[in-house]
GUPAMAR-128140 format. One record per atom (N, C-alpha, C): residue number from 1; residue in three letters; x, y, z. Coordinates in nm, 3 decimals. Layout:
+-----+--------+---------+---------+---------+
: num : residu :    east :   north :      up :
+-----+--------+---------+---------+---------+
: NUM :    Ala :       X :       Y :       Z :
...
+-----+--------+---------+---------+---------+
END
This chain:
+-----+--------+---------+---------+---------+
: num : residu :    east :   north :      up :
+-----+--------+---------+---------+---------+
:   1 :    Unk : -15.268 :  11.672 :   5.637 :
:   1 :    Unk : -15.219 :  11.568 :   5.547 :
:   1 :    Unk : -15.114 :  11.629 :   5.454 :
:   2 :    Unk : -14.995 :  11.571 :   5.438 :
:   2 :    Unk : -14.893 :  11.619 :   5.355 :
:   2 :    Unk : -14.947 :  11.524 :   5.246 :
:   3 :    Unk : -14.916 :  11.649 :   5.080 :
:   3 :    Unk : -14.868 :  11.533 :   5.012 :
:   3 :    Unk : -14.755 :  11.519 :   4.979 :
:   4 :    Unk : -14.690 :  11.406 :   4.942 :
:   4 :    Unk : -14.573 :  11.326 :   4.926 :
:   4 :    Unk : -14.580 :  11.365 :   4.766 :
:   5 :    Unk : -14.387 :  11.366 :   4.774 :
:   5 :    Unk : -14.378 :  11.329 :   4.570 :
:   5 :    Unk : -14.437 :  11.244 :   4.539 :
:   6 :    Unk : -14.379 :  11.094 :   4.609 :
:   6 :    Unk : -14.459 :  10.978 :   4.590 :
:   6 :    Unk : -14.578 :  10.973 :   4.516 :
:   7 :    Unk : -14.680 :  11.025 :   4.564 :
:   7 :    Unk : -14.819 :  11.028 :   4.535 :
:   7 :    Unk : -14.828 :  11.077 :   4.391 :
:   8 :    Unk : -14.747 :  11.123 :   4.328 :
:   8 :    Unk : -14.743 :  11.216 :   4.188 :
:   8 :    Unk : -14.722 :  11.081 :   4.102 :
:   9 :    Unk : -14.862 :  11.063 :   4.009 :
:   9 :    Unk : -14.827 :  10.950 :   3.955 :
:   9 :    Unk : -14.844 :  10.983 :   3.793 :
:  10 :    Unk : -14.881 :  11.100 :   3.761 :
:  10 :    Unk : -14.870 :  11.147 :   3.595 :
:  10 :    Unk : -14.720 :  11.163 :   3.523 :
:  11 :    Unk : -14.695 :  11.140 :   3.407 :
:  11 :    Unk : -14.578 :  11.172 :   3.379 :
:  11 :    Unk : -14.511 :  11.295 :   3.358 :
:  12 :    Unk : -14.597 :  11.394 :   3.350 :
:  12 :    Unk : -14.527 :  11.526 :   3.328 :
:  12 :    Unk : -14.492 :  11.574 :   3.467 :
:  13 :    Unk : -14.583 :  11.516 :   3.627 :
:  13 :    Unk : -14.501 :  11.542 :   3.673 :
:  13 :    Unk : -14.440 :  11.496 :   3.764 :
:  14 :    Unk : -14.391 :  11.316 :   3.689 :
:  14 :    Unk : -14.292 :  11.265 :   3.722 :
:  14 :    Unk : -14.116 :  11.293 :   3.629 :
:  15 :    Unk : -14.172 :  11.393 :   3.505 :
:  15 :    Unk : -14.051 :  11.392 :   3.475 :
:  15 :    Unk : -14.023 :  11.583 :   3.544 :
:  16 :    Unk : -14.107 :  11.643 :   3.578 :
:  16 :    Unk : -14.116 :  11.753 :   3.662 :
:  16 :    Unk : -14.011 :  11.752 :   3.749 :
:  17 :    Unk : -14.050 :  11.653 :   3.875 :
:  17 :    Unk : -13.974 :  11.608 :   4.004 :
:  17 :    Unk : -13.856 :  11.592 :   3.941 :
:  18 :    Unk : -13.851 :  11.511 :   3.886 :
:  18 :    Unk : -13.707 :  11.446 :   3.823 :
:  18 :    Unk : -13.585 :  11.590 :   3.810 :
:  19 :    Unk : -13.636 :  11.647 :   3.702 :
:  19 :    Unk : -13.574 :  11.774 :   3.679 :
:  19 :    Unk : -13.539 :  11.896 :   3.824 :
:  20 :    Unk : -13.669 :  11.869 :   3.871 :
:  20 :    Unk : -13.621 :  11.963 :   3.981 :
:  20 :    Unk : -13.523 :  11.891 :   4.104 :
:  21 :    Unk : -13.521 :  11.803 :   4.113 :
:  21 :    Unk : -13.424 :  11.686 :   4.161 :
:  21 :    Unk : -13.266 :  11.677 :   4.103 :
:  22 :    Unk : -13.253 :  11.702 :   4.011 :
:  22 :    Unk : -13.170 :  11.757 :   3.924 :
:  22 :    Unk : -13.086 :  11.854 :   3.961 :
:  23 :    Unk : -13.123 :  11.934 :   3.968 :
:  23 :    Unk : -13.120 :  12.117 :   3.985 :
:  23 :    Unk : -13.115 :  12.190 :   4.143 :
:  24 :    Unk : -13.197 :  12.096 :   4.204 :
:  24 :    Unk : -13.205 :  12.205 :   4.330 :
:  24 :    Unk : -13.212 :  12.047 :   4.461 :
:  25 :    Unk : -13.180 :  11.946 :   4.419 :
:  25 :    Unk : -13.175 :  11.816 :   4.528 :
:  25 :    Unk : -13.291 :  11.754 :   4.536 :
:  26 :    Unk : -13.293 :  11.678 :   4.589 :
:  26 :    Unk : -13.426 :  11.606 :   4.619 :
:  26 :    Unk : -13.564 :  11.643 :   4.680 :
:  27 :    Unk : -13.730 :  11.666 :   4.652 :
:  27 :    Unk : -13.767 :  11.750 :   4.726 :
:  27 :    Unk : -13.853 :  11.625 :   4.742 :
:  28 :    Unk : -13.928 :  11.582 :   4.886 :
:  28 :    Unk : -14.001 :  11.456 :   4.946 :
:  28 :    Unk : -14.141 :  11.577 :   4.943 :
:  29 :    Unk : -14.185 :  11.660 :   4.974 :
:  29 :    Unk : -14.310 :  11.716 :   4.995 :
:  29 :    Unk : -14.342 :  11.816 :   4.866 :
:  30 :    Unk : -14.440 :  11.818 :   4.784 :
:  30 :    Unk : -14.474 :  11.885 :   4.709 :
:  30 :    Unk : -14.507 :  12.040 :   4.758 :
:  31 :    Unk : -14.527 :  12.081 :   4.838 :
:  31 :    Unk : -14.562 :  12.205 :   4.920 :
:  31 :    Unk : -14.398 :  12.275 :   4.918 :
:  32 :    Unk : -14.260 :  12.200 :   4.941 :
:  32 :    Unk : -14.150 :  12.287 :   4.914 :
:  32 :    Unk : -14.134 :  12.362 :   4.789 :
:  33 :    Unk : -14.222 :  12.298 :   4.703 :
:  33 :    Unk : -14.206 :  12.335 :   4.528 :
:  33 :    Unk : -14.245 :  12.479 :   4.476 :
:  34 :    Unk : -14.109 :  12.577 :   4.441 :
:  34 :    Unk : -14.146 :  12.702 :   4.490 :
:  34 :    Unk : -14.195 :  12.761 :   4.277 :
:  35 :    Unk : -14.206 :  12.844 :   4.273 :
:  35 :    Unk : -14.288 :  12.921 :   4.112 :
:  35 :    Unk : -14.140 :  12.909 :   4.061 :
:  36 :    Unk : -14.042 :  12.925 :   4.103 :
:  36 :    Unk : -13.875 :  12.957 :   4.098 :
:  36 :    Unk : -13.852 :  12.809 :   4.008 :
:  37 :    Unk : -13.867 :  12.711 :   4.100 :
:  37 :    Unk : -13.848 :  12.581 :   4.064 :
:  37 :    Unk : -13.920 :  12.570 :   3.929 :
:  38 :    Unk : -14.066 :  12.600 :   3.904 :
:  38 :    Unk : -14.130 :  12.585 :   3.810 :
:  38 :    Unk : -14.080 :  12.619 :   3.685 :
:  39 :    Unk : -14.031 :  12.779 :   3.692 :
:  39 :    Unk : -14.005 :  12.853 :   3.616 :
:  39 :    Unk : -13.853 :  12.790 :   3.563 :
:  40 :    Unk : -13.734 :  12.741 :   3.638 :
:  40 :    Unk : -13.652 :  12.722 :   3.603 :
:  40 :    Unk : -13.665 :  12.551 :   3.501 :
:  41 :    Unk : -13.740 :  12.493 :   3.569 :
:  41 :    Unk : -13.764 :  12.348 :   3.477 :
:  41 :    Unk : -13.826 :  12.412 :   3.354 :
:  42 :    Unk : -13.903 :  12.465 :   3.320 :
:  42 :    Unk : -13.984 :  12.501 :   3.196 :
:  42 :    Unk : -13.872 :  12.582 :   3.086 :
:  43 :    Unk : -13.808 :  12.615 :   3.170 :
:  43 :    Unk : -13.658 :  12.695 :   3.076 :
:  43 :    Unk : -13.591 :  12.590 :   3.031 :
:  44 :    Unk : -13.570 :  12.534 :   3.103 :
:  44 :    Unk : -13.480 :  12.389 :   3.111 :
:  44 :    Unk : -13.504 :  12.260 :   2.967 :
:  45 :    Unk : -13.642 :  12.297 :   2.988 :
:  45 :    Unk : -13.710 :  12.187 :   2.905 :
:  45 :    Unk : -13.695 :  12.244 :   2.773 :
:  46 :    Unk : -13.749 :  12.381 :   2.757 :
:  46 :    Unk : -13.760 :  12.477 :   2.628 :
:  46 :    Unk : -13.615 :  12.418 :   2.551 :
:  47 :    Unk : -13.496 :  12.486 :   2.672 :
:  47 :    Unk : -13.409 :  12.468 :   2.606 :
:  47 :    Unk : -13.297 :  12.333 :   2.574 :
:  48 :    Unk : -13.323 :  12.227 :   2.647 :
:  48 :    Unk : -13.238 :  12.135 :   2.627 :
:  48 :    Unk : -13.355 :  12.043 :   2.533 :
:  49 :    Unk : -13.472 :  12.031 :   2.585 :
:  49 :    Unk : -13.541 :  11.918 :   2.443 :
:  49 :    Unk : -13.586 :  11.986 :   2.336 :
:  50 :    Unk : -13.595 :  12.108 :   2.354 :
:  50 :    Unk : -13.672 :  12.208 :   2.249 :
:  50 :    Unk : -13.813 :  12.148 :   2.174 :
:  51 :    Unk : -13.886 :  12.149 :   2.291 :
:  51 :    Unk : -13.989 :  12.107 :   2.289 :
:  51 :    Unk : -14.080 :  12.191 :   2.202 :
:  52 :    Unk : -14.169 :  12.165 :   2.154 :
:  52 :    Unk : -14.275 :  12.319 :   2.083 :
:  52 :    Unk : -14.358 :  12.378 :   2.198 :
:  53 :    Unk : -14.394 :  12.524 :   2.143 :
:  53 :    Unk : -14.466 :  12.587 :   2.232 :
:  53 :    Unk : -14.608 :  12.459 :   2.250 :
:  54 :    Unk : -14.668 :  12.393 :   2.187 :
:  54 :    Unk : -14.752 :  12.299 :   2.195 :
:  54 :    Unk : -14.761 :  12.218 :   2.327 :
:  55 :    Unk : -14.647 :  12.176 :   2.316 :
:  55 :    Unk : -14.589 :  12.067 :   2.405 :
:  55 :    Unk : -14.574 :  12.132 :   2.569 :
:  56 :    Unk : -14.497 :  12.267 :   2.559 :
:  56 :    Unk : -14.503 :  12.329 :   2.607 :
:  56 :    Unk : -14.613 :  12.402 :   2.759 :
:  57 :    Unk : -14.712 :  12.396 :   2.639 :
:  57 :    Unk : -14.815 :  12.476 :   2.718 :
:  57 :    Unk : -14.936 :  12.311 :   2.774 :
:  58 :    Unk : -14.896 :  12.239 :   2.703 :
:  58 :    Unk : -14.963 :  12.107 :   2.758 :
:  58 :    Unk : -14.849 :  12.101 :   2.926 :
:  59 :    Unk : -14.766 :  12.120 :   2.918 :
:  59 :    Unk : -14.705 :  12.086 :   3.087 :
:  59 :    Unk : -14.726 :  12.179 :   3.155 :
:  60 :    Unk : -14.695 :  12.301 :   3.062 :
:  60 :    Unk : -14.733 :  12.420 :   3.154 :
:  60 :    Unk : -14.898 :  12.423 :   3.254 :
:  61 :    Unk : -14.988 :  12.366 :   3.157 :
:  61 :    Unk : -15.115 :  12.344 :   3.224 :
:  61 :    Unk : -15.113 :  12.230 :   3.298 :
:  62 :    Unk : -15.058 :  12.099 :   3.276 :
:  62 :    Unk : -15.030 :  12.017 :   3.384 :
:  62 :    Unk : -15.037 :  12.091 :   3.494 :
:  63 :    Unk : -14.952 :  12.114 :   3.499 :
:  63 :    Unk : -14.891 :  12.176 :   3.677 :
:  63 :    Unk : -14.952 :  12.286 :   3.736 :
:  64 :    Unk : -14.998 :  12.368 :   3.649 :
:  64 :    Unk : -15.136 :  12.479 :   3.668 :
:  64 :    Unk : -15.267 :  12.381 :   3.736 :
:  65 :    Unk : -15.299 :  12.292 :   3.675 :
:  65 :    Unk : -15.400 :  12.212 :   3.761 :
:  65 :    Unk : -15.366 :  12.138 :   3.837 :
:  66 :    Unk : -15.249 :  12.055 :   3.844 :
:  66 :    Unk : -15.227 :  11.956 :   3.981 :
:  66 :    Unk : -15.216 :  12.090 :   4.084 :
:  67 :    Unk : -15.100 :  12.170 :   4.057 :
:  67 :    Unk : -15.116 :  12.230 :   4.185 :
:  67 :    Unk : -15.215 :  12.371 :   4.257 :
:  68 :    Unk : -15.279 :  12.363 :   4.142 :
:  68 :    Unk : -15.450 :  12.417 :   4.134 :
:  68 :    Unk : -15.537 :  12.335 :   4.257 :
:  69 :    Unk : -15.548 :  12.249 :   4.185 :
:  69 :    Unk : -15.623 :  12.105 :   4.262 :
:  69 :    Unk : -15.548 :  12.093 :   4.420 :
:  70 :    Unk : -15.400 :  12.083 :   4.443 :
:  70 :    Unk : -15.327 :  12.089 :   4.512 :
:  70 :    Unk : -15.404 :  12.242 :   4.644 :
:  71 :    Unk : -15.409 :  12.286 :   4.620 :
:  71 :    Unk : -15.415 :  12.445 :   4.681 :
:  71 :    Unk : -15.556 :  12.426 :   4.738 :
:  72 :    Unk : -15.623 :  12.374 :   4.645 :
:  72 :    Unk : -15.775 :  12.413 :   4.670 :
:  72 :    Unk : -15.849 :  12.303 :   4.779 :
:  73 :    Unk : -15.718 :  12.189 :   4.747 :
:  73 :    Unk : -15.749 :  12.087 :   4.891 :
:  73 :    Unk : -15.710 :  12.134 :   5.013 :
:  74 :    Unk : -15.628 :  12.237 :   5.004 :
:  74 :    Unk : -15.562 :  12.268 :   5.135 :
:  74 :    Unk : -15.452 :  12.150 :   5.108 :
:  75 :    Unk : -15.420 :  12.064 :   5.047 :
:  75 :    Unk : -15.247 :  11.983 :   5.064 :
:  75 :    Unk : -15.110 :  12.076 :   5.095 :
:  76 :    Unk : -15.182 :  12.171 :   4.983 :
:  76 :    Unk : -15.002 :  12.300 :   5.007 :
:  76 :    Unk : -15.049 :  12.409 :   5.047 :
:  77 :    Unk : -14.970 :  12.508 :   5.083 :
:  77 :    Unk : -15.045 :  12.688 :   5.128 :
:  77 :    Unk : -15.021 :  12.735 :   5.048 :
:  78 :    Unk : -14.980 :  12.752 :   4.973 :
:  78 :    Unk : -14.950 :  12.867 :   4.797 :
:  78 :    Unk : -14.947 :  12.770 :   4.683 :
:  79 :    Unk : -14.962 :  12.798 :   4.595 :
:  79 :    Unk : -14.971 :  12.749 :   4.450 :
:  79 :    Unk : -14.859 :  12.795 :   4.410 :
:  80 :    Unk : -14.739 :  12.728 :   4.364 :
:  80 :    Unk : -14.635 :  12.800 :   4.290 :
:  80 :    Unk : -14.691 :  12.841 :   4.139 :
:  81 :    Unk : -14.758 :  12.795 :   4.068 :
:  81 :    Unk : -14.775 :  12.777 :   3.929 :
:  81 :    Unk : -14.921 :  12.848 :   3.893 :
:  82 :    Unk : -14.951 :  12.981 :   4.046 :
:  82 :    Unk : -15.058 :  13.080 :   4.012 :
:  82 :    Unk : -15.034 :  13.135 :   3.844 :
:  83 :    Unk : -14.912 :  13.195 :   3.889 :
:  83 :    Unk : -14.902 :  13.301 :   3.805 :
:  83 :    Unk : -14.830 :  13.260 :   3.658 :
:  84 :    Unk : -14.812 :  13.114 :   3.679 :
:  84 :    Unk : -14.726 :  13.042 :   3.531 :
:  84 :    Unk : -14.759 :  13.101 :   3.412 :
:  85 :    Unk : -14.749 :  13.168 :   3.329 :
:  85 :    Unk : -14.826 :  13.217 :   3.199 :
:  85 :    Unk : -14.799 :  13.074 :   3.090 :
:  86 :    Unk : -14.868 :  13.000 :   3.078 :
:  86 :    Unk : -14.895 :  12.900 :   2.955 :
:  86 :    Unk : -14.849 :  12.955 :   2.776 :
:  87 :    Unk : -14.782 :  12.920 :   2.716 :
:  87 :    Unk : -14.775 :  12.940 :   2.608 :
:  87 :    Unk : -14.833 :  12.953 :   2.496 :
:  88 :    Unk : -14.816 :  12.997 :   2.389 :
:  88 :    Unk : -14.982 :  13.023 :   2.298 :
:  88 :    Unk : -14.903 :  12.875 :   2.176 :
:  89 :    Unk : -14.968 :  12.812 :   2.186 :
:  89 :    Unk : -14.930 :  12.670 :   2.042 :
:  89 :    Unk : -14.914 :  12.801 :   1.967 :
:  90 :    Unk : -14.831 :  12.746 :   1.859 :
:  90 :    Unk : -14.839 :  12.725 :   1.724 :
:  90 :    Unk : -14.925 :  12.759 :   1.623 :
:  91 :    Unk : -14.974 :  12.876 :   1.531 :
:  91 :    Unk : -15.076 :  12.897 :   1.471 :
:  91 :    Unk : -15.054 :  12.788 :   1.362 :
:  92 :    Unk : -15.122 :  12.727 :   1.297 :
:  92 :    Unk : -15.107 :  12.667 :   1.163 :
:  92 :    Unk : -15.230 :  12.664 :   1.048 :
:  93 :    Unk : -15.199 :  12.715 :   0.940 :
:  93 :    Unk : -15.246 :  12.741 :   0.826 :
:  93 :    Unk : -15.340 :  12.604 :   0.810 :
:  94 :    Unk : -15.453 :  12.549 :   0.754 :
:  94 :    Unk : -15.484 :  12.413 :   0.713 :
:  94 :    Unk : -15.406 :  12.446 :   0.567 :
:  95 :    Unk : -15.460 :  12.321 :   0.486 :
:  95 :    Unk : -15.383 :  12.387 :   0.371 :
:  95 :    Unk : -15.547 :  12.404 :   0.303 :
:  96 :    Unk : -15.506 :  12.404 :   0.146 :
:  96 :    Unk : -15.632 :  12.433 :   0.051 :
:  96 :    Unk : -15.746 :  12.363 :   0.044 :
:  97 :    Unk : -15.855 :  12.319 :   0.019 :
:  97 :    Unk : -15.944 :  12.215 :   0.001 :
:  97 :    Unk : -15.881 :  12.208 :  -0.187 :
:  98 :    Unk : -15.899 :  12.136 :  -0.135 :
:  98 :    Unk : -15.913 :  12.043 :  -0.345 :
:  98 :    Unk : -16.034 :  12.064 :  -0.372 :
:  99 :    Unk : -16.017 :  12.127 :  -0.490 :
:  99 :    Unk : -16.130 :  12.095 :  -0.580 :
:  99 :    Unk : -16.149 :  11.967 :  -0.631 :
: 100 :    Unk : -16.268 :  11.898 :  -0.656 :
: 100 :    Unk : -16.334 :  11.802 :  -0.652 :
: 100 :    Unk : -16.391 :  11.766 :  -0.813 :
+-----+--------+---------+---------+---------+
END
């Protein structure tokens, strides 16, 4: 059983496809989708929406589990997005409690 782009019905990675559609042509089978591709959309994104590392590491894990999930069905033969390293968010301070 192939899967089809088609079948990709989340938005991160319908705007995924999109981008790599963009960049490297149209791809109909998710199994052509190489770590290369991955790696170059995630640059892409960093740098043209300047997204936060937050935001970031939320797509980055997207695609770590679809094509996690992907691999482990047997749909594709390699996982491009084994070795993706996810981003660390944002540390943030809370602020003070008020005294009361």
């Amino acid at each position: 059983m192939r899967l089809l782009v088609a079948h990709l019905v989340d938005r991160d990675s319908r705007h995924f496809l999109a981008g790599v559609a963009q960049q490297y042509g149209p791809i109909a089978d998710v199994g052509d989708i190489t770590a290369e591709h991955l790696a170059a959309l995630l640059v892409h994104l960093k740098r043209e929406h300047q997204y936060s590392n937050s935001t970031m590491a939320r797509k980055s894990a997207s695609f770590k589990n679809f094509f996690g999930w992907a691999r482990k069905t047997y749909l594709i033969a390699t996982d491009p997005a084994e070795d993706l390293e996810l981003p660390k968010p944002e540390q943030t301070i809370p602020p003070p409690a008020c005294d009361r």
